[in-house]
N, C-alpha and C positions, 0 to 999 in steps of 0.2 A: 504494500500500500504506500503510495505517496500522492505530494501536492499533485493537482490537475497542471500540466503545462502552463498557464497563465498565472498562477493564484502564486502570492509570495506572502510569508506571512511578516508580523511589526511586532515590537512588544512595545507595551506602555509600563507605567507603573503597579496594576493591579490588574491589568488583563490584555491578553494579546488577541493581533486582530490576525486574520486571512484574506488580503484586497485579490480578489479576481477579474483584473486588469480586463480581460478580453470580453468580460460580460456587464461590465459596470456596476458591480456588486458588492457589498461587503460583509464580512460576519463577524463577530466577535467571537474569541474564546476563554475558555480558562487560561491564565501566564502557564502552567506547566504544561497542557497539552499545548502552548505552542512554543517552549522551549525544544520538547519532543519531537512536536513538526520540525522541528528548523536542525535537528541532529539528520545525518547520513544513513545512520539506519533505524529504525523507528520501533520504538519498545511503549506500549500501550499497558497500562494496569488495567484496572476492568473499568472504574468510573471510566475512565478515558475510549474506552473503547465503546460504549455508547455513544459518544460524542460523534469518533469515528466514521459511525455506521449511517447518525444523521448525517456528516461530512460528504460523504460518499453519496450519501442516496441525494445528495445535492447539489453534484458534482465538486466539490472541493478537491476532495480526495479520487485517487484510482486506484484500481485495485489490479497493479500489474507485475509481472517481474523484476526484477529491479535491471538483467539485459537489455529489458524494452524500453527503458527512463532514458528520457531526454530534459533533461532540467530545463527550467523557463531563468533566462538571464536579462533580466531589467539592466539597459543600458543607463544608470544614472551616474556612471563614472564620465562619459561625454555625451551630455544633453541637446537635443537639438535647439538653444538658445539663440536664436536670433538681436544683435546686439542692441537695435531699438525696434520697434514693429507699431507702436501706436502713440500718438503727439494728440491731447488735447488742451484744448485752450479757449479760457471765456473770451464771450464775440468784443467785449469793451476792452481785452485787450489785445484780440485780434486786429480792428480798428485802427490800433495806432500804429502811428510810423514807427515806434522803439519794435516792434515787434517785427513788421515786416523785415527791418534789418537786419535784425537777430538772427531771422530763416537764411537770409540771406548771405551771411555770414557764416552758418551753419552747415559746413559740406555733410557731417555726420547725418544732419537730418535725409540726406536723400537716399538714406537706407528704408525711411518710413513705410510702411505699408498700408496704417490706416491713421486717419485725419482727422478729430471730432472734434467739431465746434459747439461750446456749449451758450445756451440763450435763453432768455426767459418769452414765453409766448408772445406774437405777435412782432418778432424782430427774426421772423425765419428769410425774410428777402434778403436782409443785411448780412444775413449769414451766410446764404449760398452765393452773394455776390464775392464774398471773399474766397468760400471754395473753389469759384471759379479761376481768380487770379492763382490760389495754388496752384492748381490743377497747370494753369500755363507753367509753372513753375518747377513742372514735374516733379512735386512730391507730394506722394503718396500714390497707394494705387487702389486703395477703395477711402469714402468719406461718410461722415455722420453729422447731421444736426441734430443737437438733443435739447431739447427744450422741458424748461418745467413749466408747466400750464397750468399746474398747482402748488404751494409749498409741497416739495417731499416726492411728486408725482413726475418720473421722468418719461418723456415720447421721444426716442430717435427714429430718424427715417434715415438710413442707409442706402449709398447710393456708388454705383460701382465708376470704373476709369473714366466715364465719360459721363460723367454724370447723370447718369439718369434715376430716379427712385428704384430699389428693386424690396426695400422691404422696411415696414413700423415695429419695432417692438416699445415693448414699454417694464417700466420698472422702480423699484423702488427699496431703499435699505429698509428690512424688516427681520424680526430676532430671528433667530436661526434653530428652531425648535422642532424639525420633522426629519426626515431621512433625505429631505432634497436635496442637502446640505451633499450628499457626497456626490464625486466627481473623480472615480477612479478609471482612468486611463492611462496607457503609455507614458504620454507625454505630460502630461500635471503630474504624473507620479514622480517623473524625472525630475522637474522641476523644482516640486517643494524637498526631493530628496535630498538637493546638496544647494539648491539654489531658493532665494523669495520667490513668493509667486504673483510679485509683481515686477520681477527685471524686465526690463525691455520699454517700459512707460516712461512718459514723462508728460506734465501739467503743467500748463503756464496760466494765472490767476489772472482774476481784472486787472492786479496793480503790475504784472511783469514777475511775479514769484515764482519759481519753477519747484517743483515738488514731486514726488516717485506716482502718483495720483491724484487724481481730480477731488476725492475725496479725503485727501490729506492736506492737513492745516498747519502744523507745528513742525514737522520737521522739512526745512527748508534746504534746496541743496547749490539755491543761488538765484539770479534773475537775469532779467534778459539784458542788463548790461557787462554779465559774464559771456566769458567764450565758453562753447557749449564744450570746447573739449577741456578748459578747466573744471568744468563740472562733472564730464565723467572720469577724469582721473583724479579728484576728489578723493579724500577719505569720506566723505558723508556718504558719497552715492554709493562707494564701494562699501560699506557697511549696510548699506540698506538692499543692497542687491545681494548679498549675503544674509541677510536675515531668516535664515530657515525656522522653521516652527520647532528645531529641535535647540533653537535659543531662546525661544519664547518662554516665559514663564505660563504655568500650565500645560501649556503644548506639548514642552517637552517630555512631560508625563504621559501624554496622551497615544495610546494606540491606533488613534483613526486620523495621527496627523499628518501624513503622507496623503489624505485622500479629501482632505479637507479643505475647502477653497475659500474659507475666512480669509479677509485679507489682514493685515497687523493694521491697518487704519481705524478699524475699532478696536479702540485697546482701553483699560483703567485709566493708566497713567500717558496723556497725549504726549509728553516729550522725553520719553523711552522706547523705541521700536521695539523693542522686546518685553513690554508688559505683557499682562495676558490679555484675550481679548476681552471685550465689554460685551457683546451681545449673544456670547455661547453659552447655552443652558446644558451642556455638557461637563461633569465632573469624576476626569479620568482618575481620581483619589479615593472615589466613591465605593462604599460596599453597594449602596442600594442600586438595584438592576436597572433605573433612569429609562422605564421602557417607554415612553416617551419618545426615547429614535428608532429604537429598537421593537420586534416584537418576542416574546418571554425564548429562552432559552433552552435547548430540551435538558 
């Protein structure tokens, strides 16, 4: 018996998980059956072998010779990171000419691949007038308006190289308290493995403040009268692009944080990137089963 080719298992502090990468799934276990799992050859007492039998009959587990094992190897030793991939930026300080110049002085930006301008309702003309100068400016290769129409309530319409609409979604920050929350694939797994899982962003504010997110306020990694390449050879940015969730407080306890797409911008303490976060009703310390994300365990 061993893991199914995709499924790799974590340990946390009080219980270890099983992420099955290829099925976008997770489970929890007991810490010793997944000590267990994670040995070469696999010795079961009898509670554990229950466990087992669920495992299997759920695909976790296979029941093959050990000739036939092909181990499943998660590339997070060289992640496919892309060095920036998405620039957004409020439309007032789009606008100005300190900005335009910035882009324009910014050869790194024309790595961009996507473009969002953020706006408050009723200022979407001004906004896609400016995508359109991007756009002559060949950067980026897909763009966003995102407009709040309400406090809290966001609507982007997504529009691909030539601008045209191809899609609205909408969205909004709210606590993080059901099983949506996970997001295990390949490439997020990679990512929060050894890397944040917001490297690659960068936010420029109404006033010119550039920041790892649109929704980050406190920790600042310079403004548009910086050259963009003193900003990514920074210690700021190179700390915040290192900030994995196995620095996080909490996190680092946490078995399910490999697959978990909290970002550190909700956090207790705003000018620590590595508080724990503020809106996770998850507590990886916890005896009580928190079934809540979960459904009960056999």
């Amino acid at each position: 018996m061993r893991l199914a080719s995709s499924v790799v298992v974590e340990h946390g502090y009080k219980r270890s998980a099983l992420y099955d990468l290829a099925n976008n799934r997770v489970q929890r276990i007991p810490l010793e059956l997944g000590a267990a799992l994670a040995q070469p050859h696999l010795y079961l007492t009898k509670p554990q072998e229950k466990w087992a039998f669920y495992l299997e009959e759920n695909g976790f587990l296979i029941n093959e010779q050990a000739s036939l094992w092909r181990p499943y190897r998660s590339d997070f030793l060289f992640p496919r990171i892309p060095k920036l991939h998405t620039l957004s930026v409020d439309l007032h300080a789009a606008l100005s000419g300190e900005f335009v110049g910035w882009l324009l002085r910014s050869t790194n930006l024309l790595s961009m691949t996507h473009i969002v301008v953020m706006t408050e309702d009723g200022r979407q003309i001004e906004a896609y007038e400016f995508l359109k100068n991007i756009n002559k400016l060949r950067i980026g290769g897909t763009y966003e308006i995102l407009e709040e129409r309400v406090p809290g309530a966001l609507v982007g319409t997504l529009f691909d190289g030539n601008l045209t609409p191809r899609l609205q979604r909408t969205g909004s920050p709210s606590q993080l308290n059901n099983r949506d929350f996970i997001c295990a694939d390949t490439q997020v797994y990679s990512l929060t493995r050894q890397y944040s899982e917001l490297v690659g962003n960068l936010h420029c504010d109404a006033e010119g403040c550039i920041f790892s997110h649109k929704d980050e306020k406190t920790y600042l990694l310079g403004t548009t009268s910086s050259q963009l390449s003193d900003i990514l050879s920074s210690e700021r940015y190179r700390r915040a692009s290192k900030n994995t969730k196995d620095l996080r407080d909490q996190c680092k306890y946490c078995e399910l944080r490999y697959v978990c797409i909290h970002p550190f911008t909700y956090r207790l303490d705003p000018h620590n990137i590595q508080s724990s976060p503020s809106l996770c009703v998850y507590d990886p310390c916890a005896e009580a089963p928190q079934n809540q994300l979960f459904a009960e365990a056999p």
